[in-house]
N, C-alpha and C positions, 0 to 999 in steps of 0.2 A: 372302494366304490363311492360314487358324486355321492351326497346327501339328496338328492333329488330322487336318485332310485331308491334308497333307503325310505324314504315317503310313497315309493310302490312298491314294498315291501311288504308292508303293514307289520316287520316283525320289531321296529323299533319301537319302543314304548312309544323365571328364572329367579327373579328373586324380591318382586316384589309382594306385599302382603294382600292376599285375594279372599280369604274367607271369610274377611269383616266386608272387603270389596263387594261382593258378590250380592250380599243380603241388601247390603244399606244403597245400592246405585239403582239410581234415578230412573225410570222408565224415559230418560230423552235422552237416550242413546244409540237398527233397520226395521222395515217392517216390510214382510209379504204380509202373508195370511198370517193370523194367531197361530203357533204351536198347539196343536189340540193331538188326542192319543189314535191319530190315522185313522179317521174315519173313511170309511167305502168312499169312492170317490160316487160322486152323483150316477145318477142312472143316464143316459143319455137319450135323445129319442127314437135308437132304437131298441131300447129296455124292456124289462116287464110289462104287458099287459093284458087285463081284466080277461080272463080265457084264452089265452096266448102259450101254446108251450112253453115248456123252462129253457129250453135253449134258444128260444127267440131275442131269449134276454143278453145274450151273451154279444159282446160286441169289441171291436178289432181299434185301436188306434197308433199313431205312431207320432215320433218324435224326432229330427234332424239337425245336428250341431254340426257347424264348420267352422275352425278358426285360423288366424295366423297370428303368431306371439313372436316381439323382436325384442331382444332383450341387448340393450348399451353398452354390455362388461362384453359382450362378443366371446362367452364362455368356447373355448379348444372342443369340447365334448359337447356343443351344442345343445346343452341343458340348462336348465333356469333351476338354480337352487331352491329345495322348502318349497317346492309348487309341489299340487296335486296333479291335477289332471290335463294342466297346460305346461308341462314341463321339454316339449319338443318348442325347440327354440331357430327361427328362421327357417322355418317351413312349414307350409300348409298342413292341417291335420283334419282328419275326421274325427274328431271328442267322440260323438257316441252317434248311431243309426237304432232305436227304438222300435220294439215293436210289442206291444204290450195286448194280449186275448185274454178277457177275464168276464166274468159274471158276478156285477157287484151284488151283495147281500142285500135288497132293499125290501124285506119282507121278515114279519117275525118267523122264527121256526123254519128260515130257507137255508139250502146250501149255499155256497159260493165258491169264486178258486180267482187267483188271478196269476198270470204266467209271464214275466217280462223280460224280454231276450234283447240282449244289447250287444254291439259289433262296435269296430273302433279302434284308433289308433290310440286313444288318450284313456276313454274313461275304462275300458273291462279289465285292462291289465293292472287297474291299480284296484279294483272294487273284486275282484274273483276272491272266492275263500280258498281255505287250505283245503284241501279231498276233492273240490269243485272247481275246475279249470284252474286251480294255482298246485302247484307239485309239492307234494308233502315233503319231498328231500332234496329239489332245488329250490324252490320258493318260487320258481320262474310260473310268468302266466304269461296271456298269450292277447286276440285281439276280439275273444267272443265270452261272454257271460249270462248269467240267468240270474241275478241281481233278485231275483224274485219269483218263488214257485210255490204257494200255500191255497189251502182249502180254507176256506170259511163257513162258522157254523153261526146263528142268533138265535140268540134268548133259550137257551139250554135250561137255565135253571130259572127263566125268570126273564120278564121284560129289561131290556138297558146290557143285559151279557151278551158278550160278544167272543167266541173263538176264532185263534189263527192256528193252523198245525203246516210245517215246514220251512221255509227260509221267506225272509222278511226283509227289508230296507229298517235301519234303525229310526226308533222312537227319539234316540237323544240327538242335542243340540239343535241351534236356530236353522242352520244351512244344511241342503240336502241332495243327493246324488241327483236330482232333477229328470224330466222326463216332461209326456203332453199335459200332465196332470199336477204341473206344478215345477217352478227354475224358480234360482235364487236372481235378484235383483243387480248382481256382480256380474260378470263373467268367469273370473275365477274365484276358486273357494278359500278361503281362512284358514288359518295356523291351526284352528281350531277344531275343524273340522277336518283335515290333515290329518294331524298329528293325536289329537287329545283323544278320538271317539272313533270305536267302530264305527264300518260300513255296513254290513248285515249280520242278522243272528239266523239260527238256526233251532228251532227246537218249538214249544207250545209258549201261545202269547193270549193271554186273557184279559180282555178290558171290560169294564163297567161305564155308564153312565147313569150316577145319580140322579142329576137333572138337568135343565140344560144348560144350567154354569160350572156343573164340578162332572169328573170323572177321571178315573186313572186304571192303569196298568199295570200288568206282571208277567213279567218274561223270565222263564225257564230254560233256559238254552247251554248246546254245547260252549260255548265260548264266543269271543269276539272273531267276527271274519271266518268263521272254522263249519264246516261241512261234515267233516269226521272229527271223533273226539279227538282232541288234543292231550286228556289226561282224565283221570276218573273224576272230577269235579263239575259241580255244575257253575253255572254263572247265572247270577239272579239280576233281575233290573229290575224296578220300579218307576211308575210315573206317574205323577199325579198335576193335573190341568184343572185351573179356575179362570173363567171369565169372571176379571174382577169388576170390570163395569162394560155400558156399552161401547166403549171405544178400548180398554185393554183386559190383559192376560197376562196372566205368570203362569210356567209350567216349572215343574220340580221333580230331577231325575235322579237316580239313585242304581249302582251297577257299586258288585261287588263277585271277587270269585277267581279260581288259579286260570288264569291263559297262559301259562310257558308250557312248552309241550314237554310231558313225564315229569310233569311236577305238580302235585296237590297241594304240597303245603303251600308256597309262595302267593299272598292273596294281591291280587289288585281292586283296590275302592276306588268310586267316582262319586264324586258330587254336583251337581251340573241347577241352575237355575235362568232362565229364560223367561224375557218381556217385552210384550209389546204393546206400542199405543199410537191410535189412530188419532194425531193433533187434530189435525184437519181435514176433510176431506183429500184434497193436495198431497199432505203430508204425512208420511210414518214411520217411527223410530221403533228401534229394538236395542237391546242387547241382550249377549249372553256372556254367563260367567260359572267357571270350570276350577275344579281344584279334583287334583286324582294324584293315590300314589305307587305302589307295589314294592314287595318285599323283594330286596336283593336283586333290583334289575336295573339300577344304575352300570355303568360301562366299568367299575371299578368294583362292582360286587353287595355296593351300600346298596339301603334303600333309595328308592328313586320316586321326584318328589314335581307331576307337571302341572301348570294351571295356567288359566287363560282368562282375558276380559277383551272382549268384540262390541264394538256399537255403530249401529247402524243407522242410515237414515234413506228417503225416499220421497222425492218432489216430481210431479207430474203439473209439468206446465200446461200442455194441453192432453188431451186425450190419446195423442198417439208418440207423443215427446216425455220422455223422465231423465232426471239425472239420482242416480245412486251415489251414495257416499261410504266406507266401512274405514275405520278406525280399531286397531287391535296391536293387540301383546302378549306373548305366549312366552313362558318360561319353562325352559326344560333342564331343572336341576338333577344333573347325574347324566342327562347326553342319554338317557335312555329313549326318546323319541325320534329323537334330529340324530343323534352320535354326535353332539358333541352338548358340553352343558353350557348352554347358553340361553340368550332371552332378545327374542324375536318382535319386531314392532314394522307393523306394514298400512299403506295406507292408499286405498282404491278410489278409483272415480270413474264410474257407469255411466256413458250418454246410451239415451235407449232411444228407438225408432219404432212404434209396431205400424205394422198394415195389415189391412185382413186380405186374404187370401179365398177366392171367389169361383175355384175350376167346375164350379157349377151351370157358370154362368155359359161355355161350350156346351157343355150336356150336364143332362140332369140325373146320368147314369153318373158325374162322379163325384157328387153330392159329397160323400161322403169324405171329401178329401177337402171340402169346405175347411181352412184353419186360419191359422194367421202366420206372418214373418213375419221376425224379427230382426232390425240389425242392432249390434253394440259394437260401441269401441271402448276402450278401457288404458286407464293410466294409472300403473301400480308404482310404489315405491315401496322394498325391504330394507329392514336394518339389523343389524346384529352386532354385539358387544363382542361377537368374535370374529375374526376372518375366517367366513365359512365360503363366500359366493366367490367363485371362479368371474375371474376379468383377464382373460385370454388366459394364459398358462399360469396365471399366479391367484391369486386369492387378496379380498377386499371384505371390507365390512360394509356396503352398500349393492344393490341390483336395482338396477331399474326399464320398466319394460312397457313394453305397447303391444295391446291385441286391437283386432276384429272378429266380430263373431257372429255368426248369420245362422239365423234358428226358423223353421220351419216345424208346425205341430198341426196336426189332425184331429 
């Protein structure tokens, strides 16, 4: 099977030194927004208010991705090696059709829920968990998801608690499955994000805020990607987020716990720290950095041993003009990730275009579909230490490719 679909998989789990990396690297390395522990997204104006029923609160949005990705090796199987979600190569795709109905929690002591259903040529069949639109005994998924289906409860024990109960978009790493309420500055995602880190959890997620510079998290859950259990163990995460000044953030993640199915003992640890800083108004760097291992799930039976360093950047010329940059290198000692052991170095470049989006402006009955477009185009370059990337029927240690991608949000 390509390596490609082995990244829609998610059942795959190089060599240089990242744990001293990781700590000591410089905050000038992308930046969206700070990493913080998922806060409710804002209320919007048609939310809660002052003598207003509870369901009044509840409010409908969506989110629309369309790309075309041509990749120069002209791979036979028409797939781009080590991509996520843009892995259909020379033809147009729908990534993902969003539709997200939720009631964000902006009141102490309120319910909440938020429900987000996704369709798609690109993004559902690699994001579906195992019991939940991916087949427990093919692994095969399909072109629709629910990426996200939980209740929320505030301040249970106290002002700053926060509960989640059900399936969730993961707390770790810089980059994220994206939707109306948040896209990465790329068009496509990172090795890192690939490969290294769940897509969702499933189970109870409790966070705290201290104050308004610290707060963190603790996640209880069946396993990585996993809907029904996989094996009698739990898998833990932790997170912990400080604004360390006005312009950055560090967040510090922590997942430990058995994800092979019918196996308790075999533990997989993660260590994960993320940074961002806003140079300049203009200008925002991040990076992340990743070290994770598990027991006995290299391709050859050893332990298996991956980690990763991402850095980012983000200049906006003028108001509706940016160029993105991401620089990264992912090593997968033991091939337990990628299937084969090797160590990945890729390197993007994002022009961005926004406009806003005005269908008010005919009637004012559709208001609410007031958003914005997006265009991007994008110039990636992969490398690898092994010939892994298909160039027509043979294999190379290079890929390199061009998208367009046109985004529309509500």
């Amino acid at each position: 099977m390509a390596v490609a679909k082995m990244a829609i998989s998610r059942l795959l789990g190089g060599n240089f030194l990242l744990k001293g990396v990781m700590l000591a690297s410089p905050l000038c390395l992308l930046a969206q927004a700070p990493p913080v522990l998922d806060p409710p997204p804002a209320v919007s104006s048609s939310g809660d208010l002052p003598g207003k029923p509870w369901w009044k609160g509840i409010t409908t949005d969506g989110f629309l991705s369309l790309s075309y990705n041509y990749n120069t090796n002209d791979p036979s199987n028409h797939l781009s090696q080590s991509r996520v979600f843009d892995f259909n190569e020379n033809e147009p795709q729908l990534d993902v059709a969003q539709i997200v109905v939720q009631h964000p929690v902006s009141e102490s002591g309120q319910f909440g829920f938020r429900y987000n259903m996704i369709a798609g040529s690109g993004v559902p069949e690699v994001t579906a968990a195992y019991g939940m639109f991916r087949s427990t005994t093919t692994g095969v998924a399909h072109h629709f998801d629910i990426p996200e289906a939980y209740l929320s409860y505030s301040d249970l024990f106290g002002k700053g608690f926060r509960f989640d109960l059900g399936k969730f978009a993961t707390p770790l790493g810089y980059e994220v499955i994206g939707g109306y309420d948040g896209y990465n500055d790329n068009f496509s995602r990172g090795f890192i994000f690939g490969y290294g880190l769940p897509f969702t959890h499933t189970g109870l997620k409790s966070s705290y805020t201290f104050n308004p510079r610290i707060s963190a998290a603790l996640l209880l859950t069946n396993g990585c990607d996993a809907v029904t259990r996989l094996n009698g163990g739990v898998t833990v995460t932790a997170e912990l987020a400080a604004v360390t000044s006005k312009n950055t953030s560090l967040t510090f993640n922590f997942m430990h716990g058995p994800e092979r199915p019918h196996n308790n003992h075999d533990q997989r640890a993660l260590y994960e720290v993320v940074g961002t800083w806003k140079v300049i108004p203009r200008l925002s760097v991040a990076f992340d950095g990743l070290y994770a291992d598990e027991d006995h799930a290299a391709t050859n039976g050893s332990d298996a041993i991956w980690k990763g360093l991402a850095g980012y950047s983000k200049y906006s010329f003028t108001k509706e003009f940016s160029l993105a940059f991401r620089a990264e290198v992912f090593a997968d000692d033991g091939g337990s990730r990628t299937g084969t052991s090797q160590t990945l170095r890729g390197f993007t470049l994002t022009p961005e275009y926004v406009l806003p989006v005005r269908i008010s402006r005919l009637t004012s009955e559709f208001r609410h579909f007031d958003g914005k477009f997006v265009t991007r185009g994008e110039f990636r370059q992969d490398l690898s230490d092994h010939a892994t990337f298909l160039k027509g029927t043979g294999v190379t240690t290079h890929q390199f490719t061009t998208a367009v991608n046109l985004i529309y949000l509500f």
